[in-house]
C-alpha positions in Angstrom: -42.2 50.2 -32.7 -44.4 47.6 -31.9 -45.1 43.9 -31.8 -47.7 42.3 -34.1 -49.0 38.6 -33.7 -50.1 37.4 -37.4 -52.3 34.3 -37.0 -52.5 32.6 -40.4 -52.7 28.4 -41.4 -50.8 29.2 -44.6 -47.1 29.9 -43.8 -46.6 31.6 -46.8 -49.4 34.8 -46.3 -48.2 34.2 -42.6 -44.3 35.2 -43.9 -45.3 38.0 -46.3 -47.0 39.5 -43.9 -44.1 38.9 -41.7 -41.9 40.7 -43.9 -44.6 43.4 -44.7 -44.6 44.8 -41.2 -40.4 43.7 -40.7 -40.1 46.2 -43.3 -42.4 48.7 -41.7 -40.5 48.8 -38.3 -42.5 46.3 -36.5 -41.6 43.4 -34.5 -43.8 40.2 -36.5 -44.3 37.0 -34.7 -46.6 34.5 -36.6 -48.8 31.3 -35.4 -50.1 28.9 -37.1 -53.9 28.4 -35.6 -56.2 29.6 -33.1 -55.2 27.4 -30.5 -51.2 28.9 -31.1 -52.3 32.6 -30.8 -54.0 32.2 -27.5 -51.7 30.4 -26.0 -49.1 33.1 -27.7 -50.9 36.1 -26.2 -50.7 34.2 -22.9 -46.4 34.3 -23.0 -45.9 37.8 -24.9 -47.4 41.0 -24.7 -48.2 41.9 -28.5 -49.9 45.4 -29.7 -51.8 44.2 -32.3 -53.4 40.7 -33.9 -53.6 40.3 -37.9 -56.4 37.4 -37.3 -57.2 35.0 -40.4 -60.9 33.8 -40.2 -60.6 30.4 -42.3 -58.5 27.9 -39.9 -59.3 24.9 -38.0 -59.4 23.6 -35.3 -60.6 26.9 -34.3 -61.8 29.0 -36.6 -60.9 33.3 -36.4 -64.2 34.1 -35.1 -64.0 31.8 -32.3 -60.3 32.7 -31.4 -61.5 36.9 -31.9 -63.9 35.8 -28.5 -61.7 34.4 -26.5 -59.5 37.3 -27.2 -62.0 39.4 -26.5 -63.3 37.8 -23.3 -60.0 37.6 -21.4 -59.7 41.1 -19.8 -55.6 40.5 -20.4 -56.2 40.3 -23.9 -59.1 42.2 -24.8 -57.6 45.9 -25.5 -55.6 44.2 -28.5 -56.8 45.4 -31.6 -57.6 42.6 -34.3 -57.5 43.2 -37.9 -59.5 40.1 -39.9 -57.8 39.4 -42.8 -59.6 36.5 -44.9 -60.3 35.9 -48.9 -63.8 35.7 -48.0 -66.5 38.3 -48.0 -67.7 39.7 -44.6 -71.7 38.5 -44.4 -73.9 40.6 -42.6 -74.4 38.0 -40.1 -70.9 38.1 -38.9 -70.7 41.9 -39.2 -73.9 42.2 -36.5 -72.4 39.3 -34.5 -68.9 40.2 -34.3 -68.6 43.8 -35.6 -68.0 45.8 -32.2 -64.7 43.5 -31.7 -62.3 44.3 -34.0 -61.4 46.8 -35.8 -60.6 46.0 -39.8 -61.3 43.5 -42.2 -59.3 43.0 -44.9 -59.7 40.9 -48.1 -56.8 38.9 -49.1 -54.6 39.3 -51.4 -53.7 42.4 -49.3 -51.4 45.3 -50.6 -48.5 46.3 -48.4 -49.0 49.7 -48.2 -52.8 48.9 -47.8 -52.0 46.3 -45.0 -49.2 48.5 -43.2 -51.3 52.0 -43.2 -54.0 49.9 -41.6 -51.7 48.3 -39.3 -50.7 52.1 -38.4 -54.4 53.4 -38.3 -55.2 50.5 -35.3 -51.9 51.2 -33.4 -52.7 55.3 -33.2 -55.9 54.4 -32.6 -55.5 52.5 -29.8 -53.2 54.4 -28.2 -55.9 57.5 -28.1 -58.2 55.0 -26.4 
């Protein structure tokens, strides 16, 4: 199946999401910040990046552009998953680079068919 880099300060959405996607027939591999997942995408080779927004040091947006910038990187699809509204602002700013966003609390069939819906797409591209 494939492997799926969930990127979430709270270890607890981090784990059921990890399970969500276990249970699925995907690989789940979790870090706990921006600064985790880049250096994570570095060392591993993942197909797809569940990307919280709210985190700090760096914040989802800012660790979506680097992602996004590195030509290594760049063809990963990157589902936002936050428990905020999207604002327009962000929408027009970042819209073109990834390719969901979710509102938390997420559903798991919600959360895997989207998780599907990214992967096939991806693979037609």
């Amino acid at each position: 199946m494939s492997t799926v880099l969930i990127v979430d300060d709270d270890p607890d959405i981090a784990n059921i999401f990890k399970i969500f996607l276990s249970r699925d027939g995907h690989t789940a591999v979790t870090a706990s910040d921006g600064n985790v997942c880049l250096e994570k995408v570095r060392q591993c080779r993942f197909d797809l990046i569940l990307l919280d927004i709210m985190m700090a040091p760096m914040d989802g947006w800012e660790t979506l552009e680097h992602t996004k910038s590195n030509p290594q990187t760049s063809i990963i699809p990157v589902i936002m998953v936050t428990g905020k509204p999207l604002e327009e602002k962000e929408r027009v700013k970042y819209g073109d680079l990834f390719y969901r966003y979710l509102m938390k609390p997420v559903r798991r069939t919600e959360l895997c068919d989207i998780v599907k819906g990214a992967l096939k797409n991806n693979q037609v591209l």
